[in-house]
C-alpha atoms as a printed R data frame, in Angstrom:
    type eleno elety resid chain resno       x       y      z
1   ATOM     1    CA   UNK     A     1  81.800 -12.251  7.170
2   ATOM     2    CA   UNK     A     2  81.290 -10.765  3.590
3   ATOM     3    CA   UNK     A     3  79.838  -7.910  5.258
4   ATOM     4    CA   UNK     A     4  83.097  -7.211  7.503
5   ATOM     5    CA   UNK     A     5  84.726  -7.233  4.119
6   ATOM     6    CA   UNK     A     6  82.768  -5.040  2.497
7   ATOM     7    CA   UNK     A     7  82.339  -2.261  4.949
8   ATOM     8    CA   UNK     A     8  86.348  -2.280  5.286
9   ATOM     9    CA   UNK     A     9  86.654  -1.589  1.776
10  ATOM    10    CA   UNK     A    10  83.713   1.503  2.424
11  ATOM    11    CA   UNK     A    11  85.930   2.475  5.347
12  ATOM    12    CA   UNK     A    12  89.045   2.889  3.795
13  ATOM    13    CA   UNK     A    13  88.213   4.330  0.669
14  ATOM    14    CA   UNK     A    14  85.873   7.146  3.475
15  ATOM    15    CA   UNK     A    15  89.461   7.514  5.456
16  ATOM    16    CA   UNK     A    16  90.955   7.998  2.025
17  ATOM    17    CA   UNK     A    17  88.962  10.761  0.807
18  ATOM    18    CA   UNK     A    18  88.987  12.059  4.556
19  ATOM    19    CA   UNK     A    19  92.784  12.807  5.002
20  ATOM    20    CA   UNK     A    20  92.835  13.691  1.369
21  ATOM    21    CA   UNK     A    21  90.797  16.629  2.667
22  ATOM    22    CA   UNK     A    22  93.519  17.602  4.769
23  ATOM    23    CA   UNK     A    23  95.045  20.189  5.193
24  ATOM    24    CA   UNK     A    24  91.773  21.518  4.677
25  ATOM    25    CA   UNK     A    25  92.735  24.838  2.790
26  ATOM    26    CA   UNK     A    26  89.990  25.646  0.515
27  ATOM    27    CA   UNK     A    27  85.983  25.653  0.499
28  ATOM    28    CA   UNK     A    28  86.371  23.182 -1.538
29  ATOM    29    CA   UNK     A    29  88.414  21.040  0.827
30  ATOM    30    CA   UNK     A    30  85.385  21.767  3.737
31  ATOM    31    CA   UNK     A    31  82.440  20.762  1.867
32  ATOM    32    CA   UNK     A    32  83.965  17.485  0.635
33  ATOM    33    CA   UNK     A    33  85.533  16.868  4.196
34  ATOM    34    CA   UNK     A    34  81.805  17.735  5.426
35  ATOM    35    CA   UNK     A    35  80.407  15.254  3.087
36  ATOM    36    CA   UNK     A    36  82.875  12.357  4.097
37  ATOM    37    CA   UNK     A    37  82.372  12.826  7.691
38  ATOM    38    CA   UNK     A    38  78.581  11.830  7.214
39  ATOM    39    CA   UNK     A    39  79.549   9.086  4.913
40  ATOM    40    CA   UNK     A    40  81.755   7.820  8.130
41  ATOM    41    CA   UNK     A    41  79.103   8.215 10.694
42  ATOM    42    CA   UNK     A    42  76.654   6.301  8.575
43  ATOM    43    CA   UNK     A    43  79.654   3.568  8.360
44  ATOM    44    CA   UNK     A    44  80.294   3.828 12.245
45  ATOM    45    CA   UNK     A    45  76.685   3.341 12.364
46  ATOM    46    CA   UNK     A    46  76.570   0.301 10.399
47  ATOM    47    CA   UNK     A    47  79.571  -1.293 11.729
48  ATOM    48    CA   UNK     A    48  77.708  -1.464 15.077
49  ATOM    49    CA   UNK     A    49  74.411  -3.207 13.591
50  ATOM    50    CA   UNK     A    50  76.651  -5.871 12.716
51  ATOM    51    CA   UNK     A    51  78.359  -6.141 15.853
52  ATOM    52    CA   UNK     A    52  74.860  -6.119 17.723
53  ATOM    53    CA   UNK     A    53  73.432  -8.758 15.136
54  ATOM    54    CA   UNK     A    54  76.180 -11.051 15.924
55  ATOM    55    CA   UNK     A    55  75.761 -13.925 18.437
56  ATOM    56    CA   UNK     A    56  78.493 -16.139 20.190
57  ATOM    57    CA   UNK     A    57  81.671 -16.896 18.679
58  ATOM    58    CA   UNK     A    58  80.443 -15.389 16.042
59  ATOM    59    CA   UNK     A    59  80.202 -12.005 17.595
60  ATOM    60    CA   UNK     A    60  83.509 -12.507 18.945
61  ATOM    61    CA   UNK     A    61  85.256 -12.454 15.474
62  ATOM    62    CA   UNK     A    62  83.351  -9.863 14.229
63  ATOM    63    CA   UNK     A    63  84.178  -7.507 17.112
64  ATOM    64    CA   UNK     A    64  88.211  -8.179 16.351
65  ATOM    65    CA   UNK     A    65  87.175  -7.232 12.635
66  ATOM    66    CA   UNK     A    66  85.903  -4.357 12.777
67  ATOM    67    CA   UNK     A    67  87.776  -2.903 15.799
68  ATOM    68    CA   UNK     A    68  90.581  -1.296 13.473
69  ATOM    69    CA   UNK     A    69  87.773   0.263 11.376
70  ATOM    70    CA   UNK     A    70  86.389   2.023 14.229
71  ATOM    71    CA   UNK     A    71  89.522   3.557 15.768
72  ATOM    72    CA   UNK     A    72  90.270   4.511 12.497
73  ATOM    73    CA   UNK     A    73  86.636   6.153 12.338
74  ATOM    74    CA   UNK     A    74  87.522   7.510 15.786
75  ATOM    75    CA   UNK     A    75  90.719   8.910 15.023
76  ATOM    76    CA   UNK     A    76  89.733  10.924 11.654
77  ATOM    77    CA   UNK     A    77  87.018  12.029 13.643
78  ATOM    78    CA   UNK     A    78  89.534  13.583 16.392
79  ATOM    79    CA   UNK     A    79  91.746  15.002 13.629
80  ATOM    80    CA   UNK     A    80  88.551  16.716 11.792
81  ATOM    81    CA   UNK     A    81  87.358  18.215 15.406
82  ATOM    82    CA   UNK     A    82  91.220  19.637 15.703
83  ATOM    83    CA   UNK     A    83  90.861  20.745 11.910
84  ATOM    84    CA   UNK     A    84  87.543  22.478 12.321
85  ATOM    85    CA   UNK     A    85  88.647  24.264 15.947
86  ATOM    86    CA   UNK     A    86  91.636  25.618 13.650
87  ATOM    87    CA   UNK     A    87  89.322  26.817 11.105
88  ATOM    88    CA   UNK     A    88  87.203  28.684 13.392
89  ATOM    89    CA   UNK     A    89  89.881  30.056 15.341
90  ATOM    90    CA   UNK     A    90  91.660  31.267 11.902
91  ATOM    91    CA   UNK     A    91  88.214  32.447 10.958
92  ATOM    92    CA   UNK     A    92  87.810  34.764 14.183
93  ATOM    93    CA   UNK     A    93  91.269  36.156 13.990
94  ATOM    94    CA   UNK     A    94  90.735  36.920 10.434
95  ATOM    95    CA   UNK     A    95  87.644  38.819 10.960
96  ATOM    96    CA   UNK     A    96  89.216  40.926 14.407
97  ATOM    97    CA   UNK     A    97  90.698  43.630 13.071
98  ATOM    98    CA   UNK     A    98  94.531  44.865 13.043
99  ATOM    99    CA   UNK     A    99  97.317  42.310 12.828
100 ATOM   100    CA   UNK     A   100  99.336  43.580 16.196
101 ATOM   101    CA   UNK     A   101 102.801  43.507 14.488
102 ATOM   102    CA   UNK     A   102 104.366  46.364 16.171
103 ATOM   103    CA   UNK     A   103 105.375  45.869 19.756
104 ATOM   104    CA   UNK     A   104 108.898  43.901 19.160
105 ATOM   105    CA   UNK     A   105 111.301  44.331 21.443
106 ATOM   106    CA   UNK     A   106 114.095  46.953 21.041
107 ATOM   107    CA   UNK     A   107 117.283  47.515 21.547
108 ATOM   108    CA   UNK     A   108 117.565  48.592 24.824
């Protein structure tokens, strides 16, 4: 169980540096977000070898253990697939042209 122990402590300093990265305004900010999202596969990763080396009761525990790591894991990586749609999108309307900030509506 020193192992569930240990890869918590990985985990949350990952999910620290993850929303730390957020909002993700500079290069910077991308690279290191980047960087911290293959840091939290390779955790993900890990935390299911230990779940599939697990037997019995044994496996039991350790699947209540870790199951707070991984939502966590899964939730940072929803918010970085949000953050990185609203990067590209920002990215394409930065790069189309004209601004379109004429056509309010008058006085009629």
């Amino acid at each position: 169980m020193q192992r569930a122990g240990k890869h918590a402590l990985i985990v949350n300093e990952l999910l620290r540096h993850f929303w730390g990265c957020i909002p993700c305004n500079s290069e910077a900010k991308r690279r290191k977000m980047d960087k911290v999202l293959e840091q939290m596969d390779l955790s993900y990763r890990d935390l299911n070898a230990l779940l599939e080396r697990s037997r019995g009761e044994e496996r039991a525990y350790v699947s209540q253990i870790i199951r707070p790591m991984r939502e966590q894991l899964d939730a940072a990586e929803a918010a970085s697939r949000h953050v990185k749609r609203m990067l590209s999108q920002k990215t394409r309307q930065g790069t189309g042209g004209g601004g379109g900030g004429g056509a309010g509506g008058g006085a009629g």
